[in-house]
N, C-alpha and C positions, 0 to 999 in steps of 0.2 A: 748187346753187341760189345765188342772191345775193341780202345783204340792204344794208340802209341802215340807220345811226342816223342819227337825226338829232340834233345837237349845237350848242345857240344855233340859230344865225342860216344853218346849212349842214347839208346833209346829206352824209354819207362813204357812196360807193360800195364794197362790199365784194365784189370776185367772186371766185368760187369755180370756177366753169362756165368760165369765158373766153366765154359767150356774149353777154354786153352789149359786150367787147371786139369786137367783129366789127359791131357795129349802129352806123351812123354818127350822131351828137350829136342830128341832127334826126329822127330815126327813132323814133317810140313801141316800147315793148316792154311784154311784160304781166310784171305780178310779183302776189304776194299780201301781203296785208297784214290779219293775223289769216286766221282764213277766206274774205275777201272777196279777189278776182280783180280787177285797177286796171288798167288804160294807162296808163305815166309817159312822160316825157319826162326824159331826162340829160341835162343840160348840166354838164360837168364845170368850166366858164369860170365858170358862174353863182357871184356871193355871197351870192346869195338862194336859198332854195329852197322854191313856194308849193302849196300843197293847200289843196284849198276845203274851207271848214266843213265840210259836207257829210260828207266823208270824213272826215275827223277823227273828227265823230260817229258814225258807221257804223261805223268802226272800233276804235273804243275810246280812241283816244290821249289823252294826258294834256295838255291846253294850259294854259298858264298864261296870264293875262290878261297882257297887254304896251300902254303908248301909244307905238306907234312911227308912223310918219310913212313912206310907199313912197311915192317919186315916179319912174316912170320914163321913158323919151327920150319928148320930145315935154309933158311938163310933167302927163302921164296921171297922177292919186293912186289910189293902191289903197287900202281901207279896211282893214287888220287888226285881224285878232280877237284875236288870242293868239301864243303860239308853243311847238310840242313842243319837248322838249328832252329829251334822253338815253331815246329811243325805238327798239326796236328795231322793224321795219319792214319 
């Protein structure tokens, strides 16, 4: 199986399977997170990496409050909540 921490501001892909290695960047795959079954998306490019609240809570994870600022192409702001940090996932 494969997991993720995530650490700051990125999460580290860890495989184990070689089966995410085979699934093209834009291609969803399922993984679990706690008990709970997810859809992610990998982008391994990305220096961001975003989960909605939502999940977060469902899942248990630890967020810390953070005022950060997400603006991306196109001048679009994202609102963040927090951010996990040293999660394993």
């Amino acid at each position: 199986s494969a997991g993720l921490k995530a650490d700051g501001n990125h999460v580290s892909f860890d495989v184990r399977s070689g089966e995410a290695e085979q699934a093209a960047e834009e291609t969803p795959v399922q993984m679990c997170i706690g008990d709970l079954q997810v859809w992610v998306m990998i982008d391994s490019g990305s220096m961001v990496n975003l989960l909605p609240t939502d999940l977060v809570r469902d899942t248990d994870l630890v967020r810390r409050q953070a005022n950060i600022g997400l603006r991306g192409i196109g001048v679009h702001e994202c609102k963040v909540d927090g951010v996990v940090k040293g999660e394993w996932v």
